[in-house]
Backbone as CSV, one residue per row, in Angstrom:
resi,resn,N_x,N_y,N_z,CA_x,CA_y,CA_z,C_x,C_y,C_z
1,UNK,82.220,94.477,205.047,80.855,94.544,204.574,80.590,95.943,204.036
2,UNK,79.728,95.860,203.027,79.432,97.217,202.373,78.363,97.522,202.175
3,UNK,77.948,98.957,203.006,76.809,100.190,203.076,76.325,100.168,201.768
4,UNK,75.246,100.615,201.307,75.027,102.185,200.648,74.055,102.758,200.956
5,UNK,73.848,103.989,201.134,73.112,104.806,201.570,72.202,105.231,200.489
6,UNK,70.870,105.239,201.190,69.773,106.264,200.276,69.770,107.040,200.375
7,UNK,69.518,108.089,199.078,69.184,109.430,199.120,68.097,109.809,199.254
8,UNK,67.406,109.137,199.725,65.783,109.551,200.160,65.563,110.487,201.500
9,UNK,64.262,110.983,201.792,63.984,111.402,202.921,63.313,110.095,203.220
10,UNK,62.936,110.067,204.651,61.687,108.079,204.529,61.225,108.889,205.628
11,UNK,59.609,108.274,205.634,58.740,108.423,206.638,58.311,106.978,207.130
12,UNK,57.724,107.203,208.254,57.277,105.909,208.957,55.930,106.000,209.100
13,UNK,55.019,105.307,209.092,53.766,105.543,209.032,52.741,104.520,209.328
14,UNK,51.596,104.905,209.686,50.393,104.074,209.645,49.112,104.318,208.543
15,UNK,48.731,103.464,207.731,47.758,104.088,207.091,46.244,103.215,207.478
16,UNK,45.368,103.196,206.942,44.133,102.447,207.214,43.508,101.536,206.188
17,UNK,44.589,102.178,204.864,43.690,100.899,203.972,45.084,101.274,203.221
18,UNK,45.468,99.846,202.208,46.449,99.672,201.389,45.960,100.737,199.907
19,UNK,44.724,100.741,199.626,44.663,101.848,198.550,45.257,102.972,198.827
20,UNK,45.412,103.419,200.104,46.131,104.973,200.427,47.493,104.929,199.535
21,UNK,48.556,103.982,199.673,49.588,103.766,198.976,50.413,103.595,197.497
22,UNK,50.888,104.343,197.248,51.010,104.704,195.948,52.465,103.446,195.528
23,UNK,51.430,102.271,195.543,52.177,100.956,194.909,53.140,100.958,193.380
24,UNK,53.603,102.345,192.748,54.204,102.280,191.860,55.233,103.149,192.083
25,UNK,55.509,103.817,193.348,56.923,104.562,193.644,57.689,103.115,193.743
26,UNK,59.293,103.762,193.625,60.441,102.902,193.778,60.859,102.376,194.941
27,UNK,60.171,102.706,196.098,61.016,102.679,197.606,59.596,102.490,198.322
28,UNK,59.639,101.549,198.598,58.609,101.611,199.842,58.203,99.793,200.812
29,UNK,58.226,100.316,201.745,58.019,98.823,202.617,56.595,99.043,203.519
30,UNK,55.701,97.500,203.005,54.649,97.156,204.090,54.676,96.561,204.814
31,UNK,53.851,96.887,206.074,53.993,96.012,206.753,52.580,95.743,207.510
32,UNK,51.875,94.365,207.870,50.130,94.336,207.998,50.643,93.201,208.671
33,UNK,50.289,93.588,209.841,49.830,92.722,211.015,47.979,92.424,211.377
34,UNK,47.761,92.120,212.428,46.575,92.534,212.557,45.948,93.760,213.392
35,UNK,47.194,94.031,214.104,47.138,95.395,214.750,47.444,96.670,213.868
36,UNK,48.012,96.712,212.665,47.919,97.312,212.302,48.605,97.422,210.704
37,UNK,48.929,98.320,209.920,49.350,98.748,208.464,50.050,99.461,208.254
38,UNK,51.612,98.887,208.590,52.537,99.976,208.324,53.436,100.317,207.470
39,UNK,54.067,101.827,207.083,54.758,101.890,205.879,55.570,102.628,205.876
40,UNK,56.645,102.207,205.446,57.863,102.934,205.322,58.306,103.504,203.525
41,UNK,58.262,104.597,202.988,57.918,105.118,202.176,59.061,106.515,202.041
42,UNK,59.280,106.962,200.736,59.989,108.432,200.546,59.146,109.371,200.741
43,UNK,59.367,110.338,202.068,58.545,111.376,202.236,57.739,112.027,201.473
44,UNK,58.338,112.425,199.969,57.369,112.825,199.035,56.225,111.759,199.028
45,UNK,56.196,110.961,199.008,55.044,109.809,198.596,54.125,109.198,199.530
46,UNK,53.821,110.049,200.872,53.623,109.790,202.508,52.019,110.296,201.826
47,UNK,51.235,108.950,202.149,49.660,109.095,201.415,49.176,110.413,202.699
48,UNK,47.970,111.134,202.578,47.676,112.018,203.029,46.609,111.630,204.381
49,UNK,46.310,110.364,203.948,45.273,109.457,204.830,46.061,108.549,205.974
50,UNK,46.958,109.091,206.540,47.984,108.529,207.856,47.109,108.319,208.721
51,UNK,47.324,107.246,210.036,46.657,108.159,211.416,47.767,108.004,212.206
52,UNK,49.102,107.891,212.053,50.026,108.558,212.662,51.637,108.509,211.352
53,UNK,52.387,109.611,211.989,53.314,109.722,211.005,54.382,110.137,211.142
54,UNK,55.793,109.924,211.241,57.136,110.676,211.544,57.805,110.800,210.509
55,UNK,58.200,111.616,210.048,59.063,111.888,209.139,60.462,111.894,209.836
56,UNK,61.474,112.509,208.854,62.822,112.580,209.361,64.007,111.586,209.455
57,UNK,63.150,110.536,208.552,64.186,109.526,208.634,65.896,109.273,207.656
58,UNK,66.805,108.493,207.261,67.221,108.405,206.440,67.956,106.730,206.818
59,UNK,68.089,106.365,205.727,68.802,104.960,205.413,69.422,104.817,204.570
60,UNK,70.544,103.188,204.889,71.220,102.466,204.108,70.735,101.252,203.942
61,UNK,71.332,100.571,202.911,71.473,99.017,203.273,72.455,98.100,202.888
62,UNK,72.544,97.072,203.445,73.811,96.217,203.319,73.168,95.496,202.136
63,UNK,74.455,96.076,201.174,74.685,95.567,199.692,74.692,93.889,199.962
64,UNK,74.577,93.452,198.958,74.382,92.412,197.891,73.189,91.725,198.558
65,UNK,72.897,90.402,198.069,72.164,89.249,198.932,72.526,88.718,200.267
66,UNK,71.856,88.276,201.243,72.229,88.228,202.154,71.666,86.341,202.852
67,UNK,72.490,85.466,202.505,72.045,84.281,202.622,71.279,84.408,204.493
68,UNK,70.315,83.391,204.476,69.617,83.138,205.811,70.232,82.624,206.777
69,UNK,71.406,81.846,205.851,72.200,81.175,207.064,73.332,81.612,207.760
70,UNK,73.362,82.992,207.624,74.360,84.235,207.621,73.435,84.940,209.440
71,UNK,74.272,84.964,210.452,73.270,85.007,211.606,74.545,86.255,211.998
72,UNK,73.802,87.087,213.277,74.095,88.077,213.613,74.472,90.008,212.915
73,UNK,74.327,89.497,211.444,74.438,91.289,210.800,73.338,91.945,211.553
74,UNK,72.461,92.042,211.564,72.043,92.905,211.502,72.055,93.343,213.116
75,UNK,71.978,92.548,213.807,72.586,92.483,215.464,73.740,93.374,215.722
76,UNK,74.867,92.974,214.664,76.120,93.976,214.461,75.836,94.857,214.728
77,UNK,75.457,95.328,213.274,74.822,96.646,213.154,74.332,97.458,214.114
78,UNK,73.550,97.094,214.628,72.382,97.749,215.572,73.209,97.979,216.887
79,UNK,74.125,96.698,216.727,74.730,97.341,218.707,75.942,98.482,218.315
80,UNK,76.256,98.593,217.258,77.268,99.137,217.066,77.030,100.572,217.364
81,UNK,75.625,100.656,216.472,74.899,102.102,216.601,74.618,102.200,217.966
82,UNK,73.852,101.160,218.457,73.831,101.700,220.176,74.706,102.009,221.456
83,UNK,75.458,101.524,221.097,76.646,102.186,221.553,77.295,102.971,221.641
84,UNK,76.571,103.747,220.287,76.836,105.518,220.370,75.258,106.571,220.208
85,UNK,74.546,105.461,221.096,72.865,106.152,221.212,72.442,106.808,220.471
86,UNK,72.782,105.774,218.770,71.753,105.890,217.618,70.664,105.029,217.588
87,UNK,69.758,105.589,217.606,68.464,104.458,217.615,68.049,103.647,216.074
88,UNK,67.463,103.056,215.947,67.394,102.084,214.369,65.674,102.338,214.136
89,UNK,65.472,101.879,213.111,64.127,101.621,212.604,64.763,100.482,211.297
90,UNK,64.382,99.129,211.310,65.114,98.467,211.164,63.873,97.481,209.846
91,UNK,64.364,97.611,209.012,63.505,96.529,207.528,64.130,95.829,206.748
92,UNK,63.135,94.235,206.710,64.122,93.563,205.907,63.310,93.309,204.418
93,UNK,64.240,92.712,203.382,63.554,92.165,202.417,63.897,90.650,202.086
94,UNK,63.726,90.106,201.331,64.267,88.908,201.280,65.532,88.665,200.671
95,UNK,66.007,89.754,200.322,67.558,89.398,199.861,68.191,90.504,201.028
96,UNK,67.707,91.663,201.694,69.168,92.494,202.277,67.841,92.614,203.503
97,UNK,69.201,93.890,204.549,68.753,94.610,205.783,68.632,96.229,205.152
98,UNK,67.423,96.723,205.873,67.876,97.958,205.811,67.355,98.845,207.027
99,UNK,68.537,99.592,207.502,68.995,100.391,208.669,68.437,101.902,208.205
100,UNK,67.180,102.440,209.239,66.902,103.850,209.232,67.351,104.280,210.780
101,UNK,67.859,105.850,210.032,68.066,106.658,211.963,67.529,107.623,211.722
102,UNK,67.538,108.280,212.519,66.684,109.771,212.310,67.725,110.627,211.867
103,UNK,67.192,111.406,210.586,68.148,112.404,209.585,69.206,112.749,210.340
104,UNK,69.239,113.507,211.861,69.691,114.332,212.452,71.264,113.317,213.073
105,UNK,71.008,112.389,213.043,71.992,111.408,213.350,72.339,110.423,212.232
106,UNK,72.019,110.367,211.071,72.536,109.937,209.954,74.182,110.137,209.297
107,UNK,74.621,111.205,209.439,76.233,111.552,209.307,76.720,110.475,210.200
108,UNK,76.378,110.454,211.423,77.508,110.496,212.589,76.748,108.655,212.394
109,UNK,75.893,108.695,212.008,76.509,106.873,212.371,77.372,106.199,211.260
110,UNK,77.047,107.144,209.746,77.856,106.763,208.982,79.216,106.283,209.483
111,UNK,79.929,107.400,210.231,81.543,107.627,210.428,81.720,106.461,211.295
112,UNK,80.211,106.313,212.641,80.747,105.176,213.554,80.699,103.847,212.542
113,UNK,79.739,103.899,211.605,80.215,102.176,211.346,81.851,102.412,210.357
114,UNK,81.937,103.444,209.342,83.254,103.554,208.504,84.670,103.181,210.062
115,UNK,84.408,104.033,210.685,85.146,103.891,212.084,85.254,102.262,212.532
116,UNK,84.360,101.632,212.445,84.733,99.972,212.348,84.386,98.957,211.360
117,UNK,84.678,99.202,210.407,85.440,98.901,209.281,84.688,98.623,208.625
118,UNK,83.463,99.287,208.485,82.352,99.399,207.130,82.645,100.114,206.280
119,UNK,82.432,99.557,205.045,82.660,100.566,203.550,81.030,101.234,203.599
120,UNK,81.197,102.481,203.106,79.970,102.766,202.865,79.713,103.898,201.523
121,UNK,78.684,103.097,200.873,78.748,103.771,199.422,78.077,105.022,199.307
């Protein structure tokens, strides 16, 4: 299976109204429950109207489409990293997965998944 990594910084966030969000950057995920409005976004583009906010993130995602009837990737994934007490922040879309860790541990999970037998772009 094959990685590729973003070159983004990503923040995680809460905002209070969807106008805060600058709906014409390239990278960004919502998410609206009723508890709350959340967004995952390239740090440059982190609206100023948060009421909470972490930066520091970085991600990949598993290339191509990813049929529904395809069960356990992203499970993979995730235990693989936990197993070497990388934590996830974890988004999907309707065609892929995509895997955030915190910057500071971004190298080193690279190597653990290349280490079991992920390509990563």
């Amino acid at each position: 299976m094959e990685l590729k990594t973003i070159k983004y910084n990503l923040s995680v966030c809460k905002v209070t109204d969807i106008s805060d969000i600058d709906l014409t950057s390239d990278f960004y995920f919502v998410g609206k429950t009723d508890e709350e409005l959340s967004l995952v976004c390239k740090t440059e583009d982190t609206p100023h109207n948060t009421t909470e906010r972490e930066d520091g993130w970085r991600g990949f995602r598993i290339q191509g489409v990813l049929d529904f009837s395809l069960i356990g990737i992203l499970s993979k994934l995730s235990g693989i990293l936990a197993e070497h007490n990388i934590g996830i922040f974890a988004v999907s879309t309707y065609n892929t997965d995509y895997i955030l860790v915190k910057e500071e541990n971004f190298e080193r999970s690279l190597e653990v998944l290349i280490n079991e037998g992920y390509k990563v772009i």
